[in-house]
C-alpha positions as CSV (number, residue, x, y, z in Angstrom):
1,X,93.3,57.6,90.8
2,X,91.7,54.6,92.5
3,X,91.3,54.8,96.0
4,X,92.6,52.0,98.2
5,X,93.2,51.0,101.9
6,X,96.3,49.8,102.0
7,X,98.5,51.4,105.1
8,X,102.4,50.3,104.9
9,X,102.1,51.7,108.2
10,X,102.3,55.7,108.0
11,X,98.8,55.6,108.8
12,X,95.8,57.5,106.3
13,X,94.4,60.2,108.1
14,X,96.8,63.4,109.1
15,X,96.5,66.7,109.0
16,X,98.6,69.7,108.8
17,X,101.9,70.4,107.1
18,X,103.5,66.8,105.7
19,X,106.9,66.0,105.5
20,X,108.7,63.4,103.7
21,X,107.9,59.8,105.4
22,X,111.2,58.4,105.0
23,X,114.3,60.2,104.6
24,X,116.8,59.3,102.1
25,X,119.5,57.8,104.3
26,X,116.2,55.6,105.6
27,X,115.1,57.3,108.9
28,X,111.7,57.6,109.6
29,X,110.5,61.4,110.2
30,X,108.6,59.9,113.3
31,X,109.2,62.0,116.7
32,X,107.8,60.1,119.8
33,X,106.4,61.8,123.4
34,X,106.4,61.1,126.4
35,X,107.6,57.6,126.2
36,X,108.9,57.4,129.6
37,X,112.5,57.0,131.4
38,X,111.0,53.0,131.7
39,X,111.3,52.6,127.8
40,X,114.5,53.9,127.4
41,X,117.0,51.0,126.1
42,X,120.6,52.1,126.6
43,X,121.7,49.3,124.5
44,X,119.7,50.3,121.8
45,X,120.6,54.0,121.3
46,X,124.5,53.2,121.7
47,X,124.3,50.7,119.6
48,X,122.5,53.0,116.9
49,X,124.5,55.9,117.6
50,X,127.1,57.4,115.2
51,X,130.5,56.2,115.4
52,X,132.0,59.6,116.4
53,X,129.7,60.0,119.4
54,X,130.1,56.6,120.0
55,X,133.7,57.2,120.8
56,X,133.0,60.6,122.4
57,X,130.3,59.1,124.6
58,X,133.3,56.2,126.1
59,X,135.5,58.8,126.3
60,X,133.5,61.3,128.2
61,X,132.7,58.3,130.6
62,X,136.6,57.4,131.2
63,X,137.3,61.3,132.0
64,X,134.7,61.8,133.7
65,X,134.9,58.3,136.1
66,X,138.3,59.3,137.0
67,X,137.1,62.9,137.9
68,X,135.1,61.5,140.3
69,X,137.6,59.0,141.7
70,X,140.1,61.6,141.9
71,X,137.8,64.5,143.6
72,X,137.3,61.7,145.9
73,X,140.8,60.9,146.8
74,X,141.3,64.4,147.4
75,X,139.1,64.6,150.1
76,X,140.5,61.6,151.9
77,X,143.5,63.7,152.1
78,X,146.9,64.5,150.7
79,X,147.7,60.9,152.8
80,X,145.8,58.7,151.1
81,X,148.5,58.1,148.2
82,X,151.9,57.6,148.8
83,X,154.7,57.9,146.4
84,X,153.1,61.7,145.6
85,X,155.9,64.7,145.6
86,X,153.3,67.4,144.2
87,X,153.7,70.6,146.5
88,X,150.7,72.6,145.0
89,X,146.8,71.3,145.5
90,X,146.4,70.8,141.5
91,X,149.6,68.6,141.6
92,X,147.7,66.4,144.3
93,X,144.4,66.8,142.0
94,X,146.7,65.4,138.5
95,X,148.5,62.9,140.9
96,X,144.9,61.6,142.1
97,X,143.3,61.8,138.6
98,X,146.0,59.7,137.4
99,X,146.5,56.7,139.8
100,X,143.1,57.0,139.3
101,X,143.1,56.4,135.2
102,X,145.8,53.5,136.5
103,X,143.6,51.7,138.8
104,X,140.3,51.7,136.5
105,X,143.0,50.0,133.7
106,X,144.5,47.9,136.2
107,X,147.8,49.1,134.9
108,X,149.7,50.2,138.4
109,X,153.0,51.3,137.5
110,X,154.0,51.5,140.9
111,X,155.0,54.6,141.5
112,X,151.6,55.7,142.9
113,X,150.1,53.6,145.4
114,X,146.8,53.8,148.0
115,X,147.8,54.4,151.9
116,X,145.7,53.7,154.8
117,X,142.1,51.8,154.4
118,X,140.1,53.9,152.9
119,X,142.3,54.4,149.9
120,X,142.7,51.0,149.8
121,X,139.4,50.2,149.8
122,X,138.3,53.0,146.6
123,X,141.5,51.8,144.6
124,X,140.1,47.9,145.1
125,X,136.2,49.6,144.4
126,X,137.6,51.8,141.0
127,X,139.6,48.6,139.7
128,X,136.1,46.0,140.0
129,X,134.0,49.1,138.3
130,X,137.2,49.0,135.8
131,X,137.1,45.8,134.6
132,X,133.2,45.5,135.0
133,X,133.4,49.3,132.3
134,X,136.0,48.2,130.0
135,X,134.3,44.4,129.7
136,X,130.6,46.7,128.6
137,X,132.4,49.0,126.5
138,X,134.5,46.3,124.6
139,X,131.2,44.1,124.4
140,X,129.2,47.4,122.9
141,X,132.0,48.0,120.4
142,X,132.0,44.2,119.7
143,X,128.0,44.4,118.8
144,X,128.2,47.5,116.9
145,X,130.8,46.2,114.8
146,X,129.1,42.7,114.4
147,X,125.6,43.6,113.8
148,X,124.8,43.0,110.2
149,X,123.6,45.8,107.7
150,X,123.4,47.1,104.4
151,X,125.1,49.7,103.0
152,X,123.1,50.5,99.9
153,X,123.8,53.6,97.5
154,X,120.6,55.0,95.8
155,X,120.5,57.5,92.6
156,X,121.0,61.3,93.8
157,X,117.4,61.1,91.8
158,X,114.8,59.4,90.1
159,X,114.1,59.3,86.6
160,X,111.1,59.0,84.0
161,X,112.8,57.4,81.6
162,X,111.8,55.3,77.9
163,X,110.4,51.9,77.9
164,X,110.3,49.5,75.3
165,X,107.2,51.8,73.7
166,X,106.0,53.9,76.2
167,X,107.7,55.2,79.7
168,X,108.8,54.0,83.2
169,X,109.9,55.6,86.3
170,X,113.5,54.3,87.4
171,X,116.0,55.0,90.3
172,X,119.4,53.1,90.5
173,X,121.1,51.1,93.8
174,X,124.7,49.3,93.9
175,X,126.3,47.5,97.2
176,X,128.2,50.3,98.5
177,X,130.6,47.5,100.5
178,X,133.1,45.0,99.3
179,X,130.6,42.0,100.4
180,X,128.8,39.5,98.8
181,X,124.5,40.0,98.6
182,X,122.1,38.0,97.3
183,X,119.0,37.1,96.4
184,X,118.0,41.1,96.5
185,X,114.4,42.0,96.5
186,X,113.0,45.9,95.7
187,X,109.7,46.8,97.2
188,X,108.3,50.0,95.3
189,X,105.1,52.1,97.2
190,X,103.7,55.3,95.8
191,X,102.4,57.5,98.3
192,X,99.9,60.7,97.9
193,X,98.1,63.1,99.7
194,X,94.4,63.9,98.8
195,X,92.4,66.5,100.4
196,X,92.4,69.4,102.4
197,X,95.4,70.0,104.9
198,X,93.1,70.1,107.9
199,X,91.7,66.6,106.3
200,X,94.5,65.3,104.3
201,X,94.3,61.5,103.5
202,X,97.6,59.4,102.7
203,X,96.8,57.2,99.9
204,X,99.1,54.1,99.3
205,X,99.7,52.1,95.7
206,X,102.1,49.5,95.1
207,X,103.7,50.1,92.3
208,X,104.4,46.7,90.4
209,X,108.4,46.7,89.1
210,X,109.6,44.9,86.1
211,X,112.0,42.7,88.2
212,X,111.4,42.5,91.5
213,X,114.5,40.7,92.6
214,X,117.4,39.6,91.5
215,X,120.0,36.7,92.5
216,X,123.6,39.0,92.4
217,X,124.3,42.7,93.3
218,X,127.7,42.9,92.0
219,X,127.2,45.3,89.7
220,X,124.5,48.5,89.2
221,X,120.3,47.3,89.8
222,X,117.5,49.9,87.7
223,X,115.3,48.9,89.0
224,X,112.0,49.9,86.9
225,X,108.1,50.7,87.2
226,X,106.4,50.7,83.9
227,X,103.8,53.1,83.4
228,X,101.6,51.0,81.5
229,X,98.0,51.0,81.6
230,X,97.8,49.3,84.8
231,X,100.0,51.7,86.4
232,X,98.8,54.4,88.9
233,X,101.3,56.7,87.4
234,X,99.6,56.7,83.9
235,X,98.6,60.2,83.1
236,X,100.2,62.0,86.0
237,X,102.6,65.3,84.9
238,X,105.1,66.9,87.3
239,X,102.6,69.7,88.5
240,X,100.5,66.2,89.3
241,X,102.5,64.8,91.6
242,X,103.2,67.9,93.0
243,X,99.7,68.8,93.8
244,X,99.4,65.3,95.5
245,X,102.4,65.6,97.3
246,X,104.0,62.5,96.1
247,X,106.6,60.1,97.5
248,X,108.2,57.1,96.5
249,X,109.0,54.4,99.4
250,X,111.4,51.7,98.9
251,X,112.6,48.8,100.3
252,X,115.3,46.4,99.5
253,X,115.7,43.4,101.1
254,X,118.7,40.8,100.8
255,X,121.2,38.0,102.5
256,X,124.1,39.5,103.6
257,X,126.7,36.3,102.9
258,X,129.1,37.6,105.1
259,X,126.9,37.1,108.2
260,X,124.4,34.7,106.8
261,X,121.6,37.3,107.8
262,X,119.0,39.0,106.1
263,X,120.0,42.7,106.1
264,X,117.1,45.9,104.8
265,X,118.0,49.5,103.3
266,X,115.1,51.8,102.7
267,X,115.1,55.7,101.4
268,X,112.1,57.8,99.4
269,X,111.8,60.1,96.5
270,X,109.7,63.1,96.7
271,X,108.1,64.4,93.7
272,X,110.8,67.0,93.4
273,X,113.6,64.6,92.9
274,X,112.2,63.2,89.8
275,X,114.0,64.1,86.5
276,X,111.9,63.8,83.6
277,X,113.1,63.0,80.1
278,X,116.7,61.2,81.4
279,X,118.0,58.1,81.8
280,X,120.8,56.6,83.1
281,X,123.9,56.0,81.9
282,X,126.3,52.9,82.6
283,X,128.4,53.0,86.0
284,X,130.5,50.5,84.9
285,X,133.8,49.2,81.9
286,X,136.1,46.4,81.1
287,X,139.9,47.5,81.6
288,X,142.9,46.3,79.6
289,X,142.8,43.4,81.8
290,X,138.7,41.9,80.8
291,X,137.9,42.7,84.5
292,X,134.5,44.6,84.9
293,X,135.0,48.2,86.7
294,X,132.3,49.6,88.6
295,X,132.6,53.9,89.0
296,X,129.9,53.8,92.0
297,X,130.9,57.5,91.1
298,X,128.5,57.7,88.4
299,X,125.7,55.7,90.2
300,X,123.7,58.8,89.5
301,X,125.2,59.7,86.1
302,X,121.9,60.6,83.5
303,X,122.0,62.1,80.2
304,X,119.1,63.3,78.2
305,X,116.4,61.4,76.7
306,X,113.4,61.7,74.5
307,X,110.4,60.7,76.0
């Protein structure tokens, strides 16, 4: 194999035990230290957070807000709220937690009300921090759910499938979401690892694709490397590619319509998710109707073929 210098930006030179670079929902397998409290972006990491500890994370900060309100009440005194006809200290401590919950939503249904100064003074304290809380969390929620991304399915695996006269490797993508994408571009990067572990050099190859965009994604993209002569794959056998630890980087690129923004999706083969000798077959029909029916069920369906 030809030796190059091209870095994507995994760097050449490592050593020890490699993983995978990317992962196949598109993470990078990148850990950083000791970056500092300072570079923390709150914004960032609830913005990139999962939806269900997105909604744990706000709802952990309501209960625990009007914890502290309510422990606080409770030290001004059974006095401070009127309206009350607990006779036990946890009835005081469920009446304070919720005029408490009332307050921070502005809600007051009147039953529960501050007494004296300093009661009046937390209640008018809580309600500010409660419309200041519910104005972040509803503007969070409102970027999470506006910020524009793909949604693109890959093939469980990659194939080594015919072409025209000789072979190619292939590996499958659809638009996993109702919306409209365009002008779609596939970036294909073969990368291997030569040497010794305590020496082990990442070598990069661009891997040149037999159409490397196209204008619609309505339907299924193979998307296709030909190993022809000019092709860094020519030669290579499974127990190749395992030697050289082999992974295949993509990156597709396209204009999301709905928000009139350019939106990426990336994910990686390792040499063990190649199948050799398959190819895929089609994902999608005509019903009774003439529409055309895409099965993203059978994005990954292959069936054998002779190489």
């Amino acid at each position: 194999m030809s030796k190059t210098t091209f870095d994507p930006g995994f760097t050449q030179q490592v050593s020890g035990v490699l993983r995978r670079a990317i992962n196949r929902d598109g993470t990078f397998n990148v850990r950083r230290r000791q970056a500092g409290w300072r570079h923390f972006h709150p914004y960032l990491y609830i913005i990139n957070m999962s939806w269900p500890a997105f909604f744990a994370a706000i709802f952990l900060a309501y209960f625990l807000v009007n914890m502290a309100f309510a422990a606080i009440y409770m030290i001004l005194g059974p006095g401070a709220l009127q309206g009350t006809d607990a006779q036990t200290e946890w009835g005081h401590f469920l009446n304070a937690f919720f005029f408490s919950a009332h307050t921070l939503t502005t809600v007051g249904y009147g039953t529960l009300a501050p007494k004296g100064t300093a009661a009046n003074l937390l209640a008018a304290i809580e309600a500010l921090m409660g419309l200041m809380g519910f104005a972040v969390a509803t503007g969070l929620l409102f970027g999470r759910v506006s910020r524009p991304s793909a949604r693109i399915g890959f093939s469980n695996r990659m194939l080594v499938a015919p072409y025209q006269t000789g072979n190619s490797l292939q590996f499958r993508i659809a638009n996993l979401r109702p919306n409209v994408l365009m002008d779609i571009e596939a970036s294909l990067l073969l990368m291997t690892v030569e040497g010794p572990p305590a020496k082990a050099t990442r070598t990069y190859h661009r891997l040149a694709l037999e159409r490397e965009k196209v204008h619609f994604l309505p339907l299924t993209w193979t998307i296709v490397h030909p190993i022809d002569e000019a092709s860094p794959m020519r030669g290579f056998t499974s127990s190749d590619l395992e030697n050289l630890q082999a992974e295949f980087l993509i990156l597709i690129k396209g204009y999301d319509d709905t928000f009139s923004q350019t939106v990426h999706s990336r994910s990686s083969y390792r040499y063990d998710e190649l199948i050799w000798g398959a190819k895929f077959t089609s994902a999608f029909s005509l019903d009774a109707s003439g529409d055309v029916v895409l099965d993203l069920d059978k994005l990954s369906a292959t069936t054998v073929a002779d190489l």
